[in-house]
C-alpha positions in Angstrom: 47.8 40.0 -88.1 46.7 35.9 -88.6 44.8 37.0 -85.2 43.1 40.4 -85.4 41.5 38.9 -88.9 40.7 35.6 -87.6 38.7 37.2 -84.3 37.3 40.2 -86.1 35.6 37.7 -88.7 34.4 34.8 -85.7 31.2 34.1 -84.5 31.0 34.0 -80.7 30.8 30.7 -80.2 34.0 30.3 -81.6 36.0 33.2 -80.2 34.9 31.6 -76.7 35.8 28.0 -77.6 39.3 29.7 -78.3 39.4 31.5 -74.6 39.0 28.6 -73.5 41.4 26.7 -74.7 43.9 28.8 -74.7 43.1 30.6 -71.2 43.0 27.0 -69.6 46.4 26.0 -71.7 48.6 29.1 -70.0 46.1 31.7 -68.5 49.1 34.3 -69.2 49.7 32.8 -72.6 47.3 35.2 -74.3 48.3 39.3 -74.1 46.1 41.1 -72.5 45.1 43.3 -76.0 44.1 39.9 -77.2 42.0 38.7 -74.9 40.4 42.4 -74.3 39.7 42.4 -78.2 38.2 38.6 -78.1 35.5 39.2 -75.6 34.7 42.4 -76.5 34.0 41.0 -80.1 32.0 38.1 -78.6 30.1 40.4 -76.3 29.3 42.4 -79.1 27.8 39.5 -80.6 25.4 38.5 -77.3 25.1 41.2 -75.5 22.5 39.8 -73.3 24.9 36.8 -72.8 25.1 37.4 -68.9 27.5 34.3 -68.3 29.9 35.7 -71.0 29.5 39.2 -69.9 30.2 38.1 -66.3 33.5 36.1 -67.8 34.5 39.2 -69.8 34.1 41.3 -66.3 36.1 38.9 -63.9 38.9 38.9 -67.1 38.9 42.8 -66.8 39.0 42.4 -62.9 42.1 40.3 -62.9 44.4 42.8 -65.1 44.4 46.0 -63.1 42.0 48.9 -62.2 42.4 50.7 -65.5 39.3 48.9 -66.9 37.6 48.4 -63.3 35.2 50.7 -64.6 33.8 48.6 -67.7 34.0 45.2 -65.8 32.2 47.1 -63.4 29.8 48.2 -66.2 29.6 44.6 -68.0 28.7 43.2 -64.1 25.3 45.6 -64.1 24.4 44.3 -67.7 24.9 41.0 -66.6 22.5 41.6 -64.0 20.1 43.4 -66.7 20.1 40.3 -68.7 18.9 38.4 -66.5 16.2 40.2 -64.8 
């Protein structure tokens, strides 16, 4: 619970800084619903962030094709954002 109202209540900056850390501590460490949750709160927050939206993507890549779809999705409004 310390976790869903800690993210839900971040700004993005700091919900990355924690993906960070914690993704380059023990890239399994963090359950998948977590880290789902975490970027989809942060992209929320830019969502013309393109680098972000491009992490979020590769994240959803790497976990199965149930949710090839929106990485898929994330990757053309990474390309959006930067046009």
């Amino acid at each position: 619970m310390e976790f869903l109202e800690a993210v839900t209540f971040a700004p993005a900056d700091d919900i990355i800084r924690m993906l960070e850390t914690v993704l380059d501590e023990d890239y399994a460490g963090l359950p998948i619903w977590a880290r789902n949750l975490a970027y989809r709160l942060a992209c929320l927050q830019r969502p013309n962030d393109s680098s972000l939206l491009r992490e979020a993507a590769a994240d959803l890549f790497n976990h199965g094709p149930d949710w090839d779809r929106i990485a898929a999705e994330l990757r053309k409004r990474a390309d959006a954002a930067e046009e």
